[in-house]
C-alpha positions as CSV (number, residue, x, y, z in Angstrom):
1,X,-8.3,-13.7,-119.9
2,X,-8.9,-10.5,-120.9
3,X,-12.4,-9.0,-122.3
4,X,-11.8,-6.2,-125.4
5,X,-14.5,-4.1,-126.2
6,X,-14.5,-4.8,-129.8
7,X,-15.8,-8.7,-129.0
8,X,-18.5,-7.4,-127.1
9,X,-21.1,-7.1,-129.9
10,X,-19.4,-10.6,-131.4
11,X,-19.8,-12.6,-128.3
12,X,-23.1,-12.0,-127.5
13,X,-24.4,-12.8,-131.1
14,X,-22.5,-15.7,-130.5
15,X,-23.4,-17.0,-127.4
16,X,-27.5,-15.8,-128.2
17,X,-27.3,-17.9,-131.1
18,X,-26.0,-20.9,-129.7
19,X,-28.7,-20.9,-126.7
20,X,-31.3,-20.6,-129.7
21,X,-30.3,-22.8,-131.9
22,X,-29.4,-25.8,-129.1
23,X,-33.0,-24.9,-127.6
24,X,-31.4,-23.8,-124.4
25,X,-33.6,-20.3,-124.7
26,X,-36.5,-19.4,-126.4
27,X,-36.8,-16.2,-127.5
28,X,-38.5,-13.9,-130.3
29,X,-36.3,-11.1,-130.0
30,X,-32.5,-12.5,-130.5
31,X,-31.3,-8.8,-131.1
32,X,-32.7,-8.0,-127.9
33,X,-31.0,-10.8,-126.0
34,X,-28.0,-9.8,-127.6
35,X,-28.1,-6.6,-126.0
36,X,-29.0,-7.9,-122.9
37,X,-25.6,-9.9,-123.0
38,X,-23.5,-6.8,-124.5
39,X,-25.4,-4.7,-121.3
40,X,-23.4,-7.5,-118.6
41,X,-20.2,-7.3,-120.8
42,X,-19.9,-3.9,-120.8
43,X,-20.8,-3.6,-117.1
44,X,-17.9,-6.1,-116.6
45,X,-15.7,-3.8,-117.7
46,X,-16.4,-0.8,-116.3
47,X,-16.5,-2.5,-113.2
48,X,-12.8,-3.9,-114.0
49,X,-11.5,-0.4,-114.8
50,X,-12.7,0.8,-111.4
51,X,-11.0,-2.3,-109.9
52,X,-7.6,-1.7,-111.4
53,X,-7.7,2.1,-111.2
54,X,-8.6,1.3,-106.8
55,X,-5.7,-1.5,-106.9
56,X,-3.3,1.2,-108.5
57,X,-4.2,3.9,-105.8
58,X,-4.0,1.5,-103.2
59,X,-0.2,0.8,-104.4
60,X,0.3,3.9,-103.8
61,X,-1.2,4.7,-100.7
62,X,0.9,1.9,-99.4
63,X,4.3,2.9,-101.3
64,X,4.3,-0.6,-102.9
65,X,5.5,-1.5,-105.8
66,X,4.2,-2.7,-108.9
67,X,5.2,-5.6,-109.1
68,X,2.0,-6.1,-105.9
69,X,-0.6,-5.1,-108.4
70,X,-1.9,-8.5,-109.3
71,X,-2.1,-9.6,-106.0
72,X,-3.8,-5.8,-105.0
73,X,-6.5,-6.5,-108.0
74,X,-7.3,-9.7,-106.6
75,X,-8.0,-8.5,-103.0
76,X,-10.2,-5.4,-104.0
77,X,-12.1,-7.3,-106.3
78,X,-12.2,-10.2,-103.9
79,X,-13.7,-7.3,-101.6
80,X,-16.6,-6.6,-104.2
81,X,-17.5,-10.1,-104.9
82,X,-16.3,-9.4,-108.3
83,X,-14.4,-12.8,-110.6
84,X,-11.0,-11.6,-112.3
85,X,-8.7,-13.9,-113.9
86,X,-10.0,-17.5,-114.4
87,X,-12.6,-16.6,-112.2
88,X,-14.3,-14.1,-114.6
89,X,-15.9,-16.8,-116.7
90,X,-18.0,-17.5,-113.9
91,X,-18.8,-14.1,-112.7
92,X,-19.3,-13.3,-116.3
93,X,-21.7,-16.7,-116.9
94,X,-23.5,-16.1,-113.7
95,X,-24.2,-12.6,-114.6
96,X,-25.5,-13.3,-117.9
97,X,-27.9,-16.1,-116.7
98,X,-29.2,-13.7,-114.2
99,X,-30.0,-11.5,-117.0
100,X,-32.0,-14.0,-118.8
101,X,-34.1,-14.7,-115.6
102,X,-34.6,-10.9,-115.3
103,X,-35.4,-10.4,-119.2
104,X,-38.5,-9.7,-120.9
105,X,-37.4,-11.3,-124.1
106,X,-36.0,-14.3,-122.5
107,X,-39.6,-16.1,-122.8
108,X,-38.3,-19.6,-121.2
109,X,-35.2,-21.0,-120.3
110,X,-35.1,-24.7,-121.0
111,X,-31.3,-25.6,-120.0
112,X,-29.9,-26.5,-116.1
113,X,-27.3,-23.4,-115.5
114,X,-24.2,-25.8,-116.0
115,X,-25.5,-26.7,-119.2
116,X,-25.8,-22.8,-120.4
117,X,-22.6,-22.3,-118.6
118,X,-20.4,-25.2,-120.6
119,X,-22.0,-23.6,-123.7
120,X,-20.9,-20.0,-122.7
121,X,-17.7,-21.1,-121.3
122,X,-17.0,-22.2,-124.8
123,X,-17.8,-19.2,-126.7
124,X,-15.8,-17.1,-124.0
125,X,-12.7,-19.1,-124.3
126,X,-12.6,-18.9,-127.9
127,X,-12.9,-14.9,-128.2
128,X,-10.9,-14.2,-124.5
129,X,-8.0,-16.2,-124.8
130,X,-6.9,-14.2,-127.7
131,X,-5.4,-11.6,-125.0
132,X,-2.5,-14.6,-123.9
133,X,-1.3,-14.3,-127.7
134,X,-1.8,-10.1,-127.5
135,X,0.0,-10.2,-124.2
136,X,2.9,-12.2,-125.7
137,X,3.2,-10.0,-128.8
138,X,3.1,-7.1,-126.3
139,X,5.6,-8.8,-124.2
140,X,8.6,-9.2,-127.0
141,X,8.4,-5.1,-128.1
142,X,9.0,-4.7,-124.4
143,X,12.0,-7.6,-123.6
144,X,14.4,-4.7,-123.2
145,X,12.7,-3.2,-120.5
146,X,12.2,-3.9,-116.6
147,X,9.2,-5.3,-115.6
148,X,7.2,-4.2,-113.0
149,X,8.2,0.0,-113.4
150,X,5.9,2.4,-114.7
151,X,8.0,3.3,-117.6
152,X,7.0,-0.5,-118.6
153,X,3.9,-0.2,-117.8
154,X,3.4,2.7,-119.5
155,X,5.0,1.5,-122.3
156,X,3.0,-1.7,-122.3
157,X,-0.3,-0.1,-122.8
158,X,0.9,1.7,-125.3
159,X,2.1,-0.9,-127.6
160,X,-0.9,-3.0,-126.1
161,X,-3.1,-0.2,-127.9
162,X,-0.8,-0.1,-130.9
163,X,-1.7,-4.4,-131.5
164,X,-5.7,-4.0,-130.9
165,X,-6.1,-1.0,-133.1
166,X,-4.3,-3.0,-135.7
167,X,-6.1,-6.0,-135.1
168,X,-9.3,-4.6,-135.0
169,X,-9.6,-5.0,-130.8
170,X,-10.4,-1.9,-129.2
């Protein structure tokens, strides 16, 4: 699951309009909402980037290679309460609903959080599994490379950038 900064604004429309329209919400001010949703998306990531770029030093620090990052991610962000990987839907979900109760234009929220979370999980899968088929793509420039060195990694983000600028992702 990866979150790309170019769904942001599509997501939250998205997932505001489906609370709206099912009833789940009531609100006057959907554009508002919206950016209440974008606001915990963004944070997301910016928290993420912090998380990866503390993993990374940690490798490091510890003369591991790269091949540990994953498991490195998971542990710092496992250290800041934070939900990567499958768990990010809930992290994510969780975070949103708290920004309803904490909203001024969330008037009334009529749904039991599981409900609002099946309907958000929904939405989320639909825009954030589009990184498996990025990754993939990514993946088959690089099948002449090693895995795991920083001249792949390197090279990964780079055609990574090359595929969301054409697609319209980043």
């Amino acid at each position: 699951m990866r979150l790309f900064r170019g769904k942001i604004p599509i997501i939250s429309a998205e997932i505001t309009r489906t609370l709206i329209e099912d009833g789940d919400i009531e609100s006057e001010h959907a554009e508002e909402v919206e950016l209440d949703i974008e606001a915990v998306l963004k944070e997301y990531l910016r928290t993420e980037d912090d998380i990866v770029e503390k993993a990374k030093d940690l490798l490091e620090k510890r003369s591991l290679s790269y091949s540990n990052f994953g498991k490195m991610k998971k542990q710092v962000a496992e250290q800041r309460a934070f939900g990567v990987g499958e768990d990010a839907y809930d992290y994510i979900m969780n975070q949103i609903i708290l920004s309803f109760m904490h909203s001024v234009h969330v008037e009334e929220i009529y749904s039991e959080d599981h409900e609002l979370k099946r309907k958000m999980r929904t939405v989320l899968k639909k825009h954030l599994e589009v990184d498996e088929e990025l990754d993939q793509e990514a993946r088959r420039h690089l099948k002449n490379m090693e895995e795991g060195t920083r001249a792949w990694e390197v090279e990964y983000q780079k055609v990574m950038g090359q595929i969301k600028r054409k697609k319209g992702l980043d």
